[in-house]
C-alpha positions in Angstrom: -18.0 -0.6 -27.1 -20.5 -1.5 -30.0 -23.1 -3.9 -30.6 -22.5 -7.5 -29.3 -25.0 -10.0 -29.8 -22.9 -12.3 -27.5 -22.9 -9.4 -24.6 -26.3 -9.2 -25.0 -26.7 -12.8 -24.9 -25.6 -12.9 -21.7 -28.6 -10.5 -20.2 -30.9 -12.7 -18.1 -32.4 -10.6 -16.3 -35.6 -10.5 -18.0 -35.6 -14.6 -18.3 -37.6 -15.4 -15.4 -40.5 -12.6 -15.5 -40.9 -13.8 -19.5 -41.2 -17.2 -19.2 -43.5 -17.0 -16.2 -45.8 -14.7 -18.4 -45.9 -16.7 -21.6 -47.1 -19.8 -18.7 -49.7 -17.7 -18.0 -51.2 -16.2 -21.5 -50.1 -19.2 -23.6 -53.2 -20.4 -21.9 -55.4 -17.9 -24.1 -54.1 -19.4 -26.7 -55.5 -22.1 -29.0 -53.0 -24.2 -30.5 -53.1 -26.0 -34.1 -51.1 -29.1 -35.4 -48.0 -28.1 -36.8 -47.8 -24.4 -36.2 -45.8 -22.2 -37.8 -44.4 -19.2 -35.5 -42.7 -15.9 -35.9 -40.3 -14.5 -33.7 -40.1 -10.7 -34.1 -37.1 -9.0 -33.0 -35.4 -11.8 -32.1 -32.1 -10.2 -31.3 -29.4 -13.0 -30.1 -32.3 -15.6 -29.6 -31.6 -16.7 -25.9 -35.0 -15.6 -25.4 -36.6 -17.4 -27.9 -34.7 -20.4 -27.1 -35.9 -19.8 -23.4 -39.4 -20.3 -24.4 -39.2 -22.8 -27.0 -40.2 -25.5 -24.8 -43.5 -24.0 -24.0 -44.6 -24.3 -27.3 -46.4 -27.5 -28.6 -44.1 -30.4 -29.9 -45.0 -30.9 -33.0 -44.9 -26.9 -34.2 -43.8 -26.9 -38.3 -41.4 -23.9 -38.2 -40.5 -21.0 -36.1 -39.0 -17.9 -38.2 -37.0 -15.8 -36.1 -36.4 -11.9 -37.8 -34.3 -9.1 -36.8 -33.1 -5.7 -38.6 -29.8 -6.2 -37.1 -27.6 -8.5 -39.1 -25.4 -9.0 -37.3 -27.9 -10.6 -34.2 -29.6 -12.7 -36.6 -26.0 -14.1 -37.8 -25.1 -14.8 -33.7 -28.7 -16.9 -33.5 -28.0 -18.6 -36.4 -24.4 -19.7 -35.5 -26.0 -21.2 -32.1 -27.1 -24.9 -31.2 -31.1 -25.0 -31.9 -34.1 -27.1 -33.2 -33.6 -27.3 -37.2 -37.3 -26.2 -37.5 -35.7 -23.1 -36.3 -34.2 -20.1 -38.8 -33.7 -16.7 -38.2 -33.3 -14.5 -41.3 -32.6 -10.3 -41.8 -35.8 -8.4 -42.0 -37.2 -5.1 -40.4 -40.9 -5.3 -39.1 -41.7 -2.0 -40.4 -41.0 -2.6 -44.3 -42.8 -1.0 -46.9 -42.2 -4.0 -49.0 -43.8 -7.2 -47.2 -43.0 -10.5 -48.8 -45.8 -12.5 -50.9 -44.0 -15.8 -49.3 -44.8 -14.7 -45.7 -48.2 -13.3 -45.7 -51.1 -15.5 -43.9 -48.1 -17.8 -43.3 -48.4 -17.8 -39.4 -50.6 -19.2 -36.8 -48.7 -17.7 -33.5 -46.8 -14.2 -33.8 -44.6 -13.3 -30.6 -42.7 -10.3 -29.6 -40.8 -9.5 -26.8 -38.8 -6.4 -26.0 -38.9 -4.8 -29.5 -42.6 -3.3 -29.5 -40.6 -0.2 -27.9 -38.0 0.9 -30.5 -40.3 0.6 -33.5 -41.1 4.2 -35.2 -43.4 3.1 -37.7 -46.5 1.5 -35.3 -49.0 1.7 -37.4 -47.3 0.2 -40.9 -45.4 -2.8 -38.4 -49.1 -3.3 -37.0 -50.1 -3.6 -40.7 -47.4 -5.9 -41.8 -48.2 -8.4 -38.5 -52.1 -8.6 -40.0 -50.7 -9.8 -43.0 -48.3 -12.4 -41.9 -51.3 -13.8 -39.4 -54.1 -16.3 -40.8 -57.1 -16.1 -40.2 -56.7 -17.9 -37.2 -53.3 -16.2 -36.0 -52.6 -15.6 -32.3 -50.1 -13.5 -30.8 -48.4 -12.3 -28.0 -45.9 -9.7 -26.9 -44.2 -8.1 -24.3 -41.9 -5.0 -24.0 -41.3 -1.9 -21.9 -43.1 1.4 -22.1 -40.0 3.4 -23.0 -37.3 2.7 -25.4 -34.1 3.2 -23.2 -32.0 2.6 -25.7 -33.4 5.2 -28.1 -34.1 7.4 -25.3 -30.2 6.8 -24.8 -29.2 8.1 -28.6 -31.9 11.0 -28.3 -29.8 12.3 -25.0 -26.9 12.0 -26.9 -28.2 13.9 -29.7 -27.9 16.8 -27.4 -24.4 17.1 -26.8 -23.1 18.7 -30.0 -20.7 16.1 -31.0 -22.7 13.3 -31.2 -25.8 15.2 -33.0 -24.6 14.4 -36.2 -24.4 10.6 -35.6 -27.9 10.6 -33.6 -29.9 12.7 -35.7 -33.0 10.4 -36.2 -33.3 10.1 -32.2 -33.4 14.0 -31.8 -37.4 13.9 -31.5 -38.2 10.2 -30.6 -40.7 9.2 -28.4 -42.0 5.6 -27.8 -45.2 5.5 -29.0 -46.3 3.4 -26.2 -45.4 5.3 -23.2 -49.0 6.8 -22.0 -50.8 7.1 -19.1 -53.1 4.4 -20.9 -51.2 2.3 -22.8 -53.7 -0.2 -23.2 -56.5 2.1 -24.9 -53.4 2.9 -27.3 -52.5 -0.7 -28.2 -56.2 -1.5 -28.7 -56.8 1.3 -31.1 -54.0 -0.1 -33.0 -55.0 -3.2 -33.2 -58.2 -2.7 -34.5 -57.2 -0.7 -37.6 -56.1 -4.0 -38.6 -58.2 -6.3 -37.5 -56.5 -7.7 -34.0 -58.5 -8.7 -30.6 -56.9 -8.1 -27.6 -57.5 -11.5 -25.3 -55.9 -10.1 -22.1 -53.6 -7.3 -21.7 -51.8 -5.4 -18.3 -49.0 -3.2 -17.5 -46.5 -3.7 -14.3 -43.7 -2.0 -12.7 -40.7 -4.2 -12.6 -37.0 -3.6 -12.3 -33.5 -5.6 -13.1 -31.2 -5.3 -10.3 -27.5 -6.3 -10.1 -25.0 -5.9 -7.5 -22.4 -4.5 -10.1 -23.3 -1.5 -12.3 -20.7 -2.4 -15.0 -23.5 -5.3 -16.2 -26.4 -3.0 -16.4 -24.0 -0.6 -18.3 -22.8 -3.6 -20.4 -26.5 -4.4 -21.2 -26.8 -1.1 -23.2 -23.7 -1.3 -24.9 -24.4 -4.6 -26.1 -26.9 -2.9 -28.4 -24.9 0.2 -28.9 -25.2 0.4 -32.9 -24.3 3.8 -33.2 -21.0 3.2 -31.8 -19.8 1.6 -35.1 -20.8 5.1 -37.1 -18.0 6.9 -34.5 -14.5 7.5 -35.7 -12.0 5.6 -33.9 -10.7 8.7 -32.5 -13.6 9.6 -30.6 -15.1 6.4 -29.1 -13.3 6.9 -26.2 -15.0 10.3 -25.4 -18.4 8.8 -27.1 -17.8 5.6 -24.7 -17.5 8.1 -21.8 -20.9 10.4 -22.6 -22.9 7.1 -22.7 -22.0 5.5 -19.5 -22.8 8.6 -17.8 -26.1 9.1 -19.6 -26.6 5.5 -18.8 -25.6 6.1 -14.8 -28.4 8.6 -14.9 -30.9 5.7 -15.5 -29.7 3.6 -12.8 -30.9 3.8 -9.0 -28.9 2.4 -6.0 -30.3 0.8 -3.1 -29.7 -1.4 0.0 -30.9 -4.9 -0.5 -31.7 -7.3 2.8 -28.8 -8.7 3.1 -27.4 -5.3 3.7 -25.4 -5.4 -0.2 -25.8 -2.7 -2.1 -27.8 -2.9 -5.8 -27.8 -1.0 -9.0 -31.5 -0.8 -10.4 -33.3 0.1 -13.7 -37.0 0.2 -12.8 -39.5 0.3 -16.3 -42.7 -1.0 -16.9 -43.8 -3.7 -18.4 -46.9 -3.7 -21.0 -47.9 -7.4 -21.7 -50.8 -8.5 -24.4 -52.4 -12.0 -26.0 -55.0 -11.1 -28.7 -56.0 -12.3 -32.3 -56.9 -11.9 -35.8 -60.8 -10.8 -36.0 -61.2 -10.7 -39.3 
């Protein structure tokens, strides 16, 4: 068990409900000649890639980033439009590259929003790569299961050494109103929201061992275990993992693993 972009690659569940809302706010969205997009978070790219077609033709570049090397080497090993290059780089930096700011015209996001710790300095850095004209538009889950993952973990003594940063975390995002929260974000540096909702959704599979598979995938910490305790470590976060997961009878009388969450879903764009 550790981190496997090509695991991860394989998750589709989200597929469907992403595409159908990028349909739907893309058409908020005012599109220039030769745009030049950036992918945060990109992970494996399969999402990205899913999408791809919705943007316009003759788009100049789309940058695809992601703190994880080792994601950002899978993407770049896969078939894709030459106009399309993932590099190495965390959102959250302290240290923003001259090259990229006021580089790019559409900014998307989807299921990273959630595991950033550092809102406010990411929300500053996204400012900064936008134009003047620069769109956006994200979409992630309220709560950071994988951190929230790590920060269970943290509390059985063995694994509190390897999980110390996730001992307090909380995703910033998961309020009663999580919209009033994004908005006051956004307008410390100068971002309009367009549209913006939140929805209860699920992904559901007949076998648990692929839900469980979907967390390992991105099971970083893993690689910080010594190799005579993964076994033990392997065991504490499937069960931690379980406890996420309900069970239920689906219509055709087969039974179904779920992990319900809720969506939070935004268009907006640089005001000033």
């Amino acid at each position: 068990m550790s981190l496997s972009p090509h695991k991860f690659n394989k998750a589709t569940y989200h597929l469907k409900r992403v595409t159908e809302f990028a349909k739907q706010y893309f058409k908020l969205i005012k599109w220039k000649s030769n745009s030049r997009i950036l992918d945060i978070g990109c992970g494996p790219g399969h999402l990205l890639l899913q999408i791809e077609p919705l943007f316009p033709e003759d788009y100049a570049e789309i940058l695809c980033i992601d703190k994880l090397e080792e994601m950002v080497n899978y993407f770049n090993s896969q078939k894709r439009d030459p106009r399309i290059k993932a590099i190495p780089m965390d959102i959250q930096t302290t240290s923003l590259s001259n090259d990229l700011k006021g580089r790019f015209d559409f900014v998307f996001s989807c299921d990273s929003l959630m595991y950033w710790s550092n809102i406010r300095q990411s929300f500053r850095n996204i400012s900064q790569l936008m134009n003047e004209k620069g769109q956006l538009f994200f979409i992630w889950t309220k709560k950071g299961d994988v951190h929230d993952i790590y920060k269970a973990m943290n509390k059985i003594h063995k694994w509190a050494p390897y999980t110390s940063e996730f001992k307090n975390w909380t995703s910033y995002f998961d309020t009663e109103n999580p919209t009033k929260a994004l908005k006051t974000e956004f307008e410390r540096v100068g971002i309009e929201i367009l549209k913006s909702e939140t929805m209860k959704s699920s992904f559901e599979d007949e076998e648990r061992d692929n839900l469980t598979e979907l967390f390992e995938s991105l099971d970083y910490v893993s690689k910080r275990i010594p190799k005579s305790d993964l076994a033990e470590y392997k065991d504490d976060y499937r069960k931690i993992v379980d406890e996420k997961l309900t069970k239920e009878r689906s219509s055709d009388n087969k039974m179904k693993w779920i992990l319900p969450f809720e969506y939070i879903v935004v268009a907006a764009k640089k005001s000033c």
